[in-house]
N, C-alpha and C positions, 0 to 999 in steps of 0.2 A: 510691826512695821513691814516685815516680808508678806505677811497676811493682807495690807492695805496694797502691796504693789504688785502682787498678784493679782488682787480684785482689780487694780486700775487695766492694767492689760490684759483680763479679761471682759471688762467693760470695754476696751478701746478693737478687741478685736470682733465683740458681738455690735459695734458700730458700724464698724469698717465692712462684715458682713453683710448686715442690713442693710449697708449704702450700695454693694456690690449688686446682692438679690434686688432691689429698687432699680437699679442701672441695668439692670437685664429683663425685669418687667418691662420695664420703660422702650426699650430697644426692641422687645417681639412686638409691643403695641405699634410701637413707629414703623416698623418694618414691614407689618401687616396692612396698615393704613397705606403706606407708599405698594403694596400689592393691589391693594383694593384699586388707586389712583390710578396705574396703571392699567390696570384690567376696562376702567371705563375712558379711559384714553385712550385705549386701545379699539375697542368699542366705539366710540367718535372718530377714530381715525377710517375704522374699515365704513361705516356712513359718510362720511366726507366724501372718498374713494370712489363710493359708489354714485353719489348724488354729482362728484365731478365729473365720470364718466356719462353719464346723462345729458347732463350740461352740454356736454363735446358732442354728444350723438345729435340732439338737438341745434346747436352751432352748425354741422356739418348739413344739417337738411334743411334750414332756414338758409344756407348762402349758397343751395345749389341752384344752378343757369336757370333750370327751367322754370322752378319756383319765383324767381325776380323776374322772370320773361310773364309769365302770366299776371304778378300782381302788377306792373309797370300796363300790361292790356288794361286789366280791367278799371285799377283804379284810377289808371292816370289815362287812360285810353290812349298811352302813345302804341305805335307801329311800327313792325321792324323795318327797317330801311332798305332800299331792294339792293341786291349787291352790282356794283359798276365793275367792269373789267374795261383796264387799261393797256396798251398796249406801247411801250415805248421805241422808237425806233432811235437810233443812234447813227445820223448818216454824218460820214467826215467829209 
């Protein structure tokens, strides 16, 4: 009888073991996986970064004066208008 209850709790503790070692496998896999993830998130993030800044650089030379003054010439052929000075006088 003590011989069966000894075997049961060392059965329950070579269980409880291999369910422990299984949950720590399990956990460097998953932890490695979510490294990997980040490493190429990370990786997408510094591309994004970089192709935004681009964008902005791009943005900023497509909306300057003189570029919209040339295309407004040629392709629409309008003209700058000539500048009028005004001169207001205020008599009481």
């Amino acid at each position: 009888m003590k011989k069966s209850r000894t075997k049961k709790i060392w059965v329950w503790g070579v269980v409880v073991f291999a369910f422990f070692c299984f949950l720590k496998v399990w956990q460097s896999v998953h932890i490695d996986q979510m490294y990997r993830q980040n490493a190429r998130l990370e990786q997408e993030l510094t591309k994004l970064e970089n192709e935004n800044a681009l964008l902005t650089a791009r943005i900023e030379w497509l909306k300057r004066e003189e570029r919209i003054v040339a295309i407004a010439r040629k392709r629409l052929g309008l003209v700058k208008a000539p500048k009028i000075s005004l001169e207001v006088n205020h008599k009481k």
